[in-house]
TISEZA-391991 format. One record per atom (N, C-alpha, C): x, y, z; residue in one letter. Coordinates in steps of 0.02 Angstrom, whole numbers, padded with zeros to 5 digits, always signed. Atoms other than C-alpha are relative to their C-alpha. Example, Ala and Ser with C-alpha at 12.3 -4.5 7.8 and 13.67 -1.06 7.14 Angstrom:
# residues 2
+00045-00059+00000a +00615-00225+00390a +00045+00060+00000a -00042-00059-00003s +00684-00053+00357s -00039+00055+00037s 
# end
This chain:
# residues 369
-00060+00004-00041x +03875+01032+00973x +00040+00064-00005x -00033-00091-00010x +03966+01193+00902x -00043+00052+00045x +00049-00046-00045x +03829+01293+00991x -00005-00008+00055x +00000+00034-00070x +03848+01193+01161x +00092+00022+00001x -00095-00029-00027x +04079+01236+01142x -00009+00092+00010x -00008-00071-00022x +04034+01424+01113x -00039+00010+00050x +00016-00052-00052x +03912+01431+01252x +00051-00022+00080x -00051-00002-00069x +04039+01346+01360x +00066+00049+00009x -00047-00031-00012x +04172+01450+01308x +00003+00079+00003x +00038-00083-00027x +04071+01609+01333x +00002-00013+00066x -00026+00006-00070x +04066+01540+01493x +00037+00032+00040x -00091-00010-00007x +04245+01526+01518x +00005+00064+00004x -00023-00071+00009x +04269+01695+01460x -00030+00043+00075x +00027-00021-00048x +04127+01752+01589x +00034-00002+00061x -00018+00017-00035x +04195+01654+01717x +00059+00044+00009x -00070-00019-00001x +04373+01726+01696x -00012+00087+00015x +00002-00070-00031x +04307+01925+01689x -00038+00012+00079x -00001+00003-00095x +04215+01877+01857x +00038+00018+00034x -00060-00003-00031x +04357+01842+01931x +00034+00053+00020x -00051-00079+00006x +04458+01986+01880x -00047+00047+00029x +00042-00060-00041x +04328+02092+01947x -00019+00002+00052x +00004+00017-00082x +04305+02028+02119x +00071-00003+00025x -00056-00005-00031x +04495+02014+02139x +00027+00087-00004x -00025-00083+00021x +04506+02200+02060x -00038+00046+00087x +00043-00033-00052x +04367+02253+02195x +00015-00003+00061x -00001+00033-00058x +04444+02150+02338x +00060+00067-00004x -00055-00042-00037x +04617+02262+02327x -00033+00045+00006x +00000-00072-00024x +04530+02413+02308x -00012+00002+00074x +00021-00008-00070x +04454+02391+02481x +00020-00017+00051x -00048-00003-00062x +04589+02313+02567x +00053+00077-00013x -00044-00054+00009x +04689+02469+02485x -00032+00049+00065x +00021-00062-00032x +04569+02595+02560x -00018-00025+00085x +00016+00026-00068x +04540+02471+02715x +00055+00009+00037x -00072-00017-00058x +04717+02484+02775x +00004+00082-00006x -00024-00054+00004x +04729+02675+02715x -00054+00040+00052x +00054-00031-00054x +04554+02715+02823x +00020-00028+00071x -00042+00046-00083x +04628+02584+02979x +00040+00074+00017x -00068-00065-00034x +04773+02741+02984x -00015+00027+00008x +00019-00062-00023x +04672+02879+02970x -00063-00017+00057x +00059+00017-00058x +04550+02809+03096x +00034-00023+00072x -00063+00015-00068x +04691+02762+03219x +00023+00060+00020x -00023-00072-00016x +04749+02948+03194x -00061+00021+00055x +00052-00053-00020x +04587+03011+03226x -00019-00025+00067x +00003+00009-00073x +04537+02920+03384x +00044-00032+00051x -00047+00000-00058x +04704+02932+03464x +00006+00032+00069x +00016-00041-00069x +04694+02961+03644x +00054+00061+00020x -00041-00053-00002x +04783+03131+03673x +00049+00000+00041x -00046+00020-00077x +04938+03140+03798x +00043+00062-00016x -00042-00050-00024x +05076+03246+03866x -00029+00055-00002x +00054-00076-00022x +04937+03392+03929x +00069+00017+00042x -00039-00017-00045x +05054+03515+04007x -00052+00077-00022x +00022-00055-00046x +04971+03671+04083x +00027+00026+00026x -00039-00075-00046x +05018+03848+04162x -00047+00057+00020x +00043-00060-00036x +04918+03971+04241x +00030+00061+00036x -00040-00064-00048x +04995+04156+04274x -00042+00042+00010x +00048-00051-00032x +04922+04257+04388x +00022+00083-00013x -00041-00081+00039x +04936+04442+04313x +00020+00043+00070x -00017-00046-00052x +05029+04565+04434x +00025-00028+00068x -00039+00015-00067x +05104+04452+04554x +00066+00022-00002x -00056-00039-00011x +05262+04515+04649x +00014-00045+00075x -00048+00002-00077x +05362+04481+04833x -00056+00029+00050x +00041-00011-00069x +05229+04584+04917x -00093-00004-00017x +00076+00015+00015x +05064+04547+04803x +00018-00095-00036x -00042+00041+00033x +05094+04367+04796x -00059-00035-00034x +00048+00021+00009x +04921+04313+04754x -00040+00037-00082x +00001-00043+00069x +04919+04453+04603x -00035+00093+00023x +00041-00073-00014x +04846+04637+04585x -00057+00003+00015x +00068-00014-00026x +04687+04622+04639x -00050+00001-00032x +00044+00003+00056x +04607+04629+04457x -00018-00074-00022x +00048+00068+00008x +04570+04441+04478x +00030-00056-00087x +00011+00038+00037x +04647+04415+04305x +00047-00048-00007x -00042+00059+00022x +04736+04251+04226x -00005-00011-00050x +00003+00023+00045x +04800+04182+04085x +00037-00078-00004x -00039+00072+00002x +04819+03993+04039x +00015-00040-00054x -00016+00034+00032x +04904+03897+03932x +00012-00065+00009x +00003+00073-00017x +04900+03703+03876x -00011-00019-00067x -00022+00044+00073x +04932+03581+03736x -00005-00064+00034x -00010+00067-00002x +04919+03408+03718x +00009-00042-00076x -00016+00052+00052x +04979+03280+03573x -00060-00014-00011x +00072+00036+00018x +04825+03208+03473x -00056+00052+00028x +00040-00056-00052x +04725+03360+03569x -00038+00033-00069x +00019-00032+00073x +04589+03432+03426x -00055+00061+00036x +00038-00052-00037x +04488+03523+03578x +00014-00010+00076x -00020+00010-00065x +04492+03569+03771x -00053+00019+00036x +00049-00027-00014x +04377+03606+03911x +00025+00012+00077x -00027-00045-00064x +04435+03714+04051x -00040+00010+00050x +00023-00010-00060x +04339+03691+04229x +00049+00056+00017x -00024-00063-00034x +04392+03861+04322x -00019-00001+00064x +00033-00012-00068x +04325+03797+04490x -00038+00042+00023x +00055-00046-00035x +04207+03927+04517x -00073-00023-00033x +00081+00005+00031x +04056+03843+04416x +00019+00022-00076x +00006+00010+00079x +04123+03895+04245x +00038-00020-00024x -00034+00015+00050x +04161+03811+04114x +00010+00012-00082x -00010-00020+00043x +04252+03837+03956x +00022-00048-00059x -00022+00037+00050x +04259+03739+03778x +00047+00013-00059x -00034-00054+00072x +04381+03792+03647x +00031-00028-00023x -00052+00033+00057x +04515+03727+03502x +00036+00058+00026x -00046-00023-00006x +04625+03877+03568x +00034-00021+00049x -00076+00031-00039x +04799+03844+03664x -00001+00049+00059x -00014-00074-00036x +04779+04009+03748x -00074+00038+00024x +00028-00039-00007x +04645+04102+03849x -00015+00031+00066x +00020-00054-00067x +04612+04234+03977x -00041-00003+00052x +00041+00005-00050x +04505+04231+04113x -00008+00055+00040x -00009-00021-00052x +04464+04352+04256x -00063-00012+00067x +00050+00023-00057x +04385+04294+04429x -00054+00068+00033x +00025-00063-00026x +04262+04403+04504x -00007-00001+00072x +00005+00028-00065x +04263+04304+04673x +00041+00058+00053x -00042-00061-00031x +04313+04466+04793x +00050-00038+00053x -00047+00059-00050x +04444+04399+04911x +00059-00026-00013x -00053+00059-00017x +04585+04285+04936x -00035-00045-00034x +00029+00067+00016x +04522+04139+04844x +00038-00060-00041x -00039+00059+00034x +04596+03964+04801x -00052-00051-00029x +00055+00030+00047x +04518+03882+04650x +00039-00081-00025x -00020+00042+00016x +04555+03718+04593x -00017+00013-00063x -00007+00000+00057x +04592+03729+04383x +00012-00051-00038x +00006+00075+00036x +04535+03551+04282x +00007+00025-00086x -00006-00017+00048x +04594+03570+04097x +00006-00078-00024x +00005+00069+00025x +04538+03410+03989x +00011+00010-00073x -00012-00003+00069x +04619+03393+03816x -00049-00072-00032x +00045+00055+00021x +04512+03288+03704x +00036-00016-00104x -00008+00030+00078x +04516+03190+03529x -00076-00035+00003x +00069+00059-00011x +04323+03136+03492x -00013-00010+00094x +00013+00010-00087x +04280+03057+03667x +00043-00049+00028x -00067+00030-00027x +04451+03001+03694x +00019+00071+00035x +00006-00049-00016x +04522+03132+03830x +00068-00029+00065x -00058+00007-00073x +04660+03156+03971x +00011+00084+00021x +00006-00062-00043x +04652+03276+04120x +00058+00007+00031x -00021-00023-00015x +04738+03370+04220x -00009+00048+00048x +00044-00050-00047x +04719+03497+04371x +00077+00039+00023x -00012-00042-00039x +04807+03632+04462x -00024+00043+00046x +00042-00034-00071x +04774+03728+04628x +00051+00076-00019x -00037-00072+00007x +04801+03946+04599x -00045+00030+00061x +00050-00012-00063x +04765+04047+04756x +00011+00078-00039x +00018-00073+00046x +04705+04228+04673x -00029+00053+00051x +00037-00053-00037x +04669+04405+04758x -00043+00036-00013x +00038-00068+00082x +04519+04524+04674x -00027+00049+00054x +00016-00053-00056x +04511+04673+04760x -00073+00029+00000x +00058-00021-00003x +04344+04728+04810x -00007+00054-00027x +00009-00086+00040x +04243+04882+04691x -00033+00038+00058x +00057-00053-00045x +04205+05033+04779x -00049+00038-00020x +00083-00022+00039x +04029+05062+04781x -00018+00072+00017x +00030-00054-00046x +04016+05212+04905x +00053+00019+00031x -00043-00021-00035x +04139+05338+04970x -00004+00072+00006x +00030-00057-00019x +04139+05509+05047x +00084+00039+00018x -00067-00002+00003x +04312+05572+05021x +00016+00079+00047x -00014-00055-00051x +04274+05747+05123x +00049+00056-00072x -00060-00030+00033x +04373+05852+04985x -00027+00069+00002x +00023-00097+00009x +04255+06023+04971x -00009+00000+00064x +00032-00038-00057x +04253+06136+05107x -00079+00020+00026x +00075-00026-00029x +04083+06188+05207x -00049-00070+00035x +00062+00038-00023x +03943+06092+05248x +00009-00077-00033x -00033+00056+00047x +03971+05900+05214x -00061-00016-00053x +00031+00023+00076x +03875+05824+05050x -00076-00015+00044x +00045+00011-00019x +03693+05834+05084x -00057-00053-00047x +00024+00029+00038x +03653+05719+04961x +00029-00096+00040x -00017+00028-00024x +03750+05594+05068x +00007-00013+00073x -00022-00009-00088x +03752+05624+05239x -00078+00041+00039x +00062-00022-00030x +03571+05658+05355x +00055+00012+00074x -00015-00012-00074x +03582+05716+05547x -00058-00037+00032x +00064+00001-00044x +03485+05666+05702x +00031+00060+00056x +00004-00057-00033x +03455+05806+05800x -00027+00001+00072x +00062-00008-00050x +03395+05836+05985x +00078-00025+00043x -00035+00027-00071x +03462+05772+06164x -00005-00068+00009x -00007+00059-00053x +03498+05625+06285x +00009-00078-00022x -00021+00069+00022x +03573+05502+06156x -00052-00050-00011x +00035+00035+00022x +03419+05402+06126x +00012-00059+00039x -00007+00067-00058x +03431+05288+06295x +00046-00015+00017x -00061+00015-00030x +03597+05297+06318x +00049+00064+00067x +00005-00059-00072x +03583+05453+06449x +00067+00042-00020x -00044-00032+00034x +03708+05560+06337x -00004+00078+00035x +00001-00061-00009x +03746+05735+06390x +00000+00063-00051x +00022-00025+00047x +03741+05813+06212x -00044+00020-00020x +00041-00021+00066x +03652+05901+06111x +00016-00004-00063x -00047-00003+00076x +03668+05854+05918x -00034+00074-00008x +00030-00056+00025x +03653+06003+05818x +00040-00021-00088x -00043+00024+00036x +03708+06015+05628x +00021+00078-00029x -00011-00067+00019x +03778+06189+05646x +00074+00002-00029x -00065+00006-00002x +03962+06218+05577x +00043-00004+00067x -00057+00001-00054x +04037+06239+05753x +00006-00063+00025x -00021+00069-00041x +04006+06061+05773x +00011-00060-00057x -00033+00033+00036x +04019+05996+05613x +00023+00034-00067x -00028-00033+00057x +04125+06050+05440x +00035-00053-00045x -00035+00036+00057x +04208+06001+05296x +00057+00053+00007x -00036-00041+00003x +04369+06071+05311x +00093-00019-00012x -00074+00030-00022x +04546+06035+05250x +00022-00056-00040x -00017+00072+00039x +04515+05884+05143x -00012-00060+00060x +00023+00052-00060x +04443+05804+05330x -00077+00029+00021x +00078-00001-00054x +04253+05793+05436x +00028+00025+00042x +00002+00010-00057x +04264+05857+05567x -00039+00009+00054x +00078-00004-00034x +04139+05836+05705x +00057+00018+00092x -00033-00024-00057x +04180+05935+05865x -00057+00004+00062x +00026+00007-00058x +04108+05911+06045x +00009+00056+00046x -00027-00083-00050x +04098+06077+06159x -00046+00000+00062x +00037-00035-00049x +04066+06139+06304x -00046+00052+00024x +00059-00079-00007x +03906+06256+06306x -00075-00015+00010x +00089+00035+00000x +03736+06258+06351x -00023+00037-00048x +00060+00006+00054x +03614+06233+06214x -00043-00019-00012x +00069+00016+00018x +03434+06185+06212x -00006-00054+00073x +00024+00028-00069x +03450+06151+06396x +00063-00049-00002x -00039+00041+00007x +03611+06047+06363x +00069+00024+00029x -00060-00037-00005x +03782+06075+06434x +00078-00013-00056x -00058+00003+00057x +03872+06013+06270x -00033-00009-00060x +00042+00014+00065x +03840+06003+06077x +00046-00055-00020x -00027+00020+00051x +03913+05896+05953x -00060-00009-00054x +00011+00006+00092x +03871+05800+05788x -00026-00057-00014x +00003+00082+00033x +03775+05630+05725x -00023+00006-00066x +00025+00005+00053x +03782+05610+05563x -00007-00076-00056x +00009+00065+00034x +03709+05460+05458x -00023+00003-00042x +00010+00021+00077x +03679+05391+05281x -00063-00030-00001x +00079+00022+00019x +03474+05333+05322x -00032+00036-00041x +00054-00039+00038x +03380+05370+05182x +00023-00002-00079x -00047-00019+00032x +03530+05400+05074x +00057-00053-00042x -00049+00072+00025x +03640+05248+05051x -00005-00042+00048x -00014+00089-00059x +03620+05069+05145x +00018-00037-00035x -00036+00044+00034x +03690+04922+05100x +00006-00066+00036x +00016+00084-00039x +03703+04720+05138x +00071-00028-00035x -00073+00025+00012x +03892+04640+05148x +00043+00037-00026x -00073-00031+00012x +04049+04735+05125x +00051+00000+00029x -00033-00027-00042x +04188+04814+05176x +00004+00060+00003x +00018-00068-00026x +04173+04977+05268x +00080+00011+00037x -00072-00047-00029x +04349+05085+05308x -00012+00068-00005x -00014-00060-00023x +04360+05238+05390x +00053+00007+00016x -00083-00034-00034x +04523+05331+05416x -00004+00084+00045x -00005-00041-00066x +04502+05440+05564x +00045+00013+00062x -00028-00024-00070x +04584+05528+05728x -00049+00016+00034x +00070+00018-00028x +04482+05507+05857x +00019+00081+00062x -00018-00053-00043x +04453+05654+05992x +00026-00034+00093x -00020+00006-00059x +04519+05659+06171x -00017+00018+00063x +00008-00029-00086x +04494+05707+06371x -00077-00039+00007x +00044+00044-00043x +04372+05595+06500x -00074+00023-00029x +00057-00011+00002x +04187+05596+06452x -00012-00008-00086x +00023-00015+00081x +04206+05604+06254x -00013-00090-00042x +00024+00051+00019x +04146+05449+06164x -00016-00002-00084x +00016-00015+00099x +04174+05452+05962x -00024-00073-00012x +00013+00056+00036x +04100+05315+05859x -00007+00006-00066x -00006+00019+00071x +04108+05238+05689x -00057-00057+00007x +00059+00056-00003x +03931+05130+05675x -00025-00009-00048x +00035+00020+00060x +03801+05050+05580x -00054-00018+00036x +00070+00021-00018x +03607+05021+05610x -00036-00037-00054x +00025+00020+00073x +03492+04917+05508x -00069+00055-00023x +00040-00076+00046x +03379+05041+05386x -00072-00037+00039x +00085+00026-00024x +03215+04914+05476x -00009+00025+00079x -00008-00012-00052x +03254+05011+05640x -00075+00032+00006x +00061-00040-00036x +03074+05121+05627x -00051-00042-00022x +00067+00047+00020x +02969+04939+05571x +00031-00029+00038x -00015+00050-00045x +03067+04813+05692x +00038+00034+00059x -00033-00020-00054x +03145+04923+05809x +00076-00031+00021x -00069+00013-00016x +03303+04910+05902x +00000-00037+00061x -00049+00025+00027x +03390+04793+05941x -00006-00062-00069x +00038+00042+00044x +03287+04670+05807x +00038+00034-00055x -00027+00001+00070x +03373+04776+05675x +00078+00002-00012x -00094+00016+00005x +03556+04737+05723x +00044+00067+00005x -00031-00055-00032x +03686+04860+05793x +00077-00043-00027x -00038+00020+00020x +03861+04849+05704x +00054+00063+00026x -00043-00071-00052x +03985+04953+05815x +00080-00011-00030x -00052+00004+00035x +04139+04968+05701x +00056+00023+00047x -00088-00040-00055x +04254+05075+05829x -00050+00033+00038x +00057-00021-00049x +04176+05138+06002x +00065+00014+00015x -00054-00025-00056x +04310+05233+06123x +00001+00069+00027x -00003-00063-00074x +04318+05331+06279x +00042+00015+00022x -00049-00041-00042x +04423+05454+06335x +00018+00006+00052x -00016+00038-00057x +04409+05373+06490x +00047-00037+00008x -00050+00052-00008x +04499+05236+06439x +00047+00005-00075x -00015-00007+00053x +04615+05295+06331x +00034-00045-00057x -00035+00050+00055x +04680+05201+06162x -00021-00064-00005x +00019+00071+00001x +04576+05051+06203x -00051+00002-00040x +00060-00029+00094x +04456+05051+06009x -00043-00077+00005x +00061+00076+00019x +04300+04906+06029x -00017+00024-00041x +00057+00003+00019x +04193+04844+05926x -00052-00063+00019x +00053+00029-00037x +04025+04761+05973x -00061-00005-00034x +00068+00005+00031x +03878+04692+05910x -00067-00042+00047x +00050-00003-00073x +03706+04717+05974x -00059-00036-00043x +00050+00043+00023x +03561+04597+05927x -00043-00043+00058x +00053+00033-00059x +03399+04542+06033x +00027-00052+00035x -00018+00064-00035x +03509+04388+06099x +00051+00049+00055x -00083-00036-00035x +03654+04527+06161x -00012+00072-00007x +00000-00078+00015x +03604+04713+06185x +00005+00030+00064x -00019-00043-00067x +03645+04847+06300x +00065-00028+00004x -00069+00028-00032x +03788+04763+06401x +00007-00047-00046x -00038+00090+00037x +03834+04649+06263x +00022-00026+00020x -00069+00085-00026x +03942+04491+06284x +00035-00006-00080x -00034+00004+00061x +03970+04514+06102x +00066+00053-00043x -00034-00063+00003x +04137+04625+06084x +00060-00004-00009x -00087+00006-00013x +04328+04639+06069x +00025+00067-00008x -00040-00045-00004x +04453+04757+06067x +00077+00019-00022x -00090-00017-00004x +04639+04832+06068x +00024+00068+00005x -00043-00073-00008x +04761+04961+06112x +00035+00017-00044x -00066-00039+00035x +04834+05101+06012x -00016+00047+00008x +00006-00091-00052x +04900+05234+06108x +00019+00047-00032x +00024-00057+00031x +04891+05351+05952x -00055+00012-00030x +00062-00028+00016x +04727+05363+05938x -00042+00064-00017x +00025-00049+00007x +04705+05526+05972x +00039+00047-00041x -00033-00034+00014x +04857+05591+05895x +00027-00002-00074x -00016+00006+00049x +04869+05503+05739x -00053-00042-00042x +00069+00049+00050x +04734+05413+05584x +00032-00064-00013x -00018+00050+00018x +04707+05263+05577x -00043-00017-00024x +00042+00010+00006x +04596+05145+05488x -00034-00037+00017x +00044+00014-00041x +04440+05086+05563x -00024-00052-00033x +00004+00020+00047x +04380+04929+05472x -00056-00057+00043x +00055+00075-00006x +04213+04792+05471x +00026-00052-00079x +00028+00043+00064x +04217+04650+05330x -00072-00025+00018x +00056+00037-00006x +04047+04584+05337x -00026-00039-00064x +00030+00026+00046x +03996+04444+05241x -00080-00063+00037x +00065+00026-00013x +03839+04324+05263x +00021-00046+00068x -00014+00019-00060x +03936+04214+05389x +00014+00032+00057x -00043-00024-00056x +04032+04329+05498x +00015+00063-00028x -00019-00055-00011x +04100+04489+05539x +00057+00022+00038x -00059-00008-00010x +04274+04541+05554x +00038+00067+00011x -00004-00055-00009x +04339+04687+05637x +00074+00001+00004x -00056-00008-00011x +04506+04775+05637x +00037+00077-00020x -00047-00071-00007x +04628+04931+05653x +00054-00015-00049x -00065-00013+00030x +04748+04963+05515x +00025-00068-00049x -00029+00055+00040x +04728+04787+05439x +00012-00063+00059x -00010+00034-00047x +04749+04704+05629x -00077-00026+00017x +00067+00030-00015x +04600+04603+05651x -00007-00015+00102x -00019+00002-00084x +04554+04607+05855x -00067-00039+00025x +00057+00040-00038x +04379+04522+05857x -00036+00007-00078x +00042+00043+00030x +04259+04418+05748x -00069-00028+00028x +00071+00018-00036x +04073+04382+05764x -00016-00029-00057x +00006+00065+00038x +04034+04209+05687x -00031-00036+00051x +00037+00021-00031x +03882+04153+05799x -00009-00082-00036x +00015+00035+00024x +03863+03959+05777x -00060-00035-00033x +00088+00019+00022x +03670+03953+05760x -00029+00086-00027x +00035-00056+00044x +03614+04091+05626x -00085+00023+00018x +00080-00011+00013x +03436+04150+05655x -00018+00094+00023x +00035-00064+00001x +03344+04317+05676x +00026+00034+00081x -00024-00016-00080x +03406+04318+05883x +00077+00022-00017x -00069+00014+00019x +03583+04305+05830x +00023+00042-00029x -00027-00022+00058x +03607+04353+05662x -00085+00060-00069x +00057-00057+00051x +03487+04505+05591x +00031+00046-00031x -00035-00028+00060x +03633+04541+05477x -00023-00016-00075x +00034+00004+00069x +03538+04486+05312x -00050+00051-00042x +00052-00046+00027x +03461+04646+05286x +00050+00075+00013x -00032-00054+00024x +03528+04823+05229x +00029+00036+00058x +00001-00051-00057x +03604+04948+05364x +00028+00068-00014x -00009-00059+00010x +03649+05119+05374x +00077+00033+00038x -00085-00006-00029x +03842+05199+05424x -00031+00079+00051x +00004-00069-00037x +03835+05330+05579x +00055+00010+00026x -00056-00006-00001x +03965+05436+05608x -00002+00053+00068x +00024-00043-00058x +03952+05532+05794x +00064+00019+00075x -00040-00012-00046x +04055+05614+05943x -00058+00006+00070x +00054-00010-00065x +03933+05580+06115x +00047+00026+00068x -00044-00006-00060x +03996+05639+06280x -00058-00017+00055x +00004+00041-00042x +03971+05550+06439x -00054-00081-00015x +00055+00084+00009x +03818+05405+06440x +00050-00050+00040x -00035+00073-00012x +03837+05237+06479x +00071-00019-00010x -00087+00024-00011x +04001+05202+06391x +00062+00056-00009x -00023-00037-00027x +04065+05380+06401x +00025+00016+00066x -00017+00002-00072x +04070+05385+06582x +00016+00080+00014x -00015-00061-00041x +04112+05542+06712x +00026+00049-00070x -00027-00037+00023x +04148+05704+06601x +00061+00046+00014x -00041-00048-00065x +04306+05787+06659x -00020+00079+00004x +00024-00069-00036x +04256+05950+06726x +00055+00066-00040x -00047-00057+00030x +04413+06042+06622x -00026-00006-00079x +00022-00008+00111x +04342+05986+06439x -00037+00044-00008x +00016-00028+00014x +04312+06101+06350x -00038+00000-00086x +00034+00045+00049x +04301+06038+06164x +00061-00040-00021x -00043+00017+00027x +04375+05926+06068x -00012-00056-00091x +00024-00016+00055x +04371+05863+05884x +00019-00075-00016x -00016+00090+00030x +04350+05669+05784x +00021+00016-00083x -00027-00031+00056x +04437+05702+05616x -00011-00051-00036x +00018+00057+00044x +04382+05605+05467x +00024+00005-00079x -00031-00010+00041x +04491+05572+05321x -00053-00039-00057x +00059+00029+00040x +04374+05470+05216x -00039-00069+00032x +00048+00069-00028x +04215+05322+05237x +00003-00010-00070x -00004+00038+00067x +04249+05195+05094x -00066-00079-00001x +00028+00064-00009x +04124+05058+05060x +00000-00035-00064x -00025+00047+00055x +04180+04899+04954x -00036-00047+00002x +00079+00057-00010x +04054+04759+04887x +00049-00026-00072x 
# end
């Protein structure tokens, strides 16, 4: 019987440090169960009050869109926020733990982006958006600034040479002698005369960039004074470089500024393509009656849709054909810049009988991509 009380009261004893050790074990783990509940409530708290700003660098009263360098900087916070992820509407996106970062667009143009900034905690998260309309000024790829005297840059500039305008029943002769063309002054200048030469009763000047520099979408500005009296016919053009494998008009005709001294101060441009050549239907225009007396600039945008012409920043005609194809549109391929003074032809007309010469002055050809 003594040996049956101590093993009951070994028991007992057992029984009793049980106890204590399952009640010892139970606080610890409601201890650390309520102290992990808090930090686990912290941690996947859904983030709030996102506030966002986006400054566009170099805006002003007359650049209101910014300087043209495309760049931005944005800032944004949110409560509970431990990371963020910045859509930039153009296709990229950005992940980061910083409050603060830079950006610059490369989109050339005017462009309005929509800006999604999502603060996060884990995959708890709250968004946000803003609309910034941004300017990035186009790089210049190609320009011919005319600054040394003599002969213009032969590394840049070819001739075509010979008579009768190439089907357009021209009365010229090109030549690429100085008396008809120079570098002189910090300007081109390409001069049209009265003389017989190689059976011709006038010379001038065509000079073009085949061979040398072509190019696919830009913008092309010339700042020129154009010459004067009945019969003279300056142009600012473009051909495509596939003119001696597809011929013309298959390789697209881009007539930046056409005008006759016929009709004075009235500056087309016109585009010529197997659907519309010769007498186009494709064309516009405008008057400015210092054409001859003062520079202005001569200007195409061309991008893959359309083509936008204009004097000085005045847009006067657009060619945005609704059905794209090879008849239409055989702008998807490189072309070449020609720069020429013709007298009479087709859209020269009657020569007046008192001209003697007269001169197309060229301050610079800029081309932006």
């Amino acid at each position: 019987m003594k040996n049956n009380r101590l093993t009951i009261s070994a028991f007992k004893s057992s029984e009793n440090l049980f106890k204590i050790e399952v009640f010892s074990i139970f606080a610890i783990l409601l201890f650390f169960s309520c102290d992990g509940s808090s930090n686990n409530d912290e941690t996947n708290s859904t983030p709030s009050n996102l506030v966002f700003s986006v400054e566009v660098l170099g805006t002003s009263t007359s650049n209101p869109s910014g300087d043209g360098s495309g760049k931005v900087i944005l800032n944004f916070s949110a409560e509970n926020a431990t990371s963020y992820k910045v859509n930039l509407g153009n296709g990229q996106i950005i992940e980061t733990s910083a409050k603060t970062i830079p950006y610059t667009y490369i989109g050339k143009g005017t462009n309005t982006y929509e800006i999604f900034v999502s603060a996060y905690n884990a995959d708890k998260f709250i968004s946000s958006s803003k609309f910034i309309i941004i300017y990035v000024a186009p790089a210049l790829v190609w320009a011919d600034e005319f600054n040394t005297d003599g002969g213009p840059d032969n590394t840049k500039w070819g001739y075509d040479l010979g008579a009768g305008g190439w089907g357009n029943n021209e009365s010229q002769y090109y030549t690429k002698r100085s008396d008809n063309v120079i570098v002189e002054g910090g300007f081109l200048k390409i001069t049209a005369k009265k003389e017989d030469y190689q059976g011709s009763q006038y010379t001038s000047a065509r000079m073009l960039t085949a061979g040398k520099f072509d190019f696919k979408y830009a913008k092309v500005e010339v700042r020129a004074k154009l010459p004067e009296g009945g019969g003279t016919w300056p142009a600012i053009w473009m051909l495509g470089s596939s003119i001696n494998t597809i011929g013309w008009p298959a390789c697209g005709e881009i007539d930046i500024m056409e005008h006759a001294g016929n009709r004075q101060g009235t500056v087309q441009s016109a585009m010529h393509t197997t659907s519309s050549s010769g007498n186009t239907i494709n064309l516009g225009s405008q008057f400015i009656s210092t054409v001859s007396t003062e520079f202005h600039v001569y200007s195409v945008e061309w991008t893959s849709e359309k083509m936008v012409f204009s004097v000085d920043g005045v847009a006067h005609y657009t060619y945005n054909p609704p059905t794209k194809n090879s008849s239409t549109w055989p702008f998807n391929a490189n072309q070449f810049i020609i720069l020429n003074v013709a007298m009479g032809g087709s859209f020269g007309g009657v020569i007046d009988p008192e001209f003697t010469s007269s001169t197309m002055e060229v301050d610079y050809v800029r081309v932006y991509q």
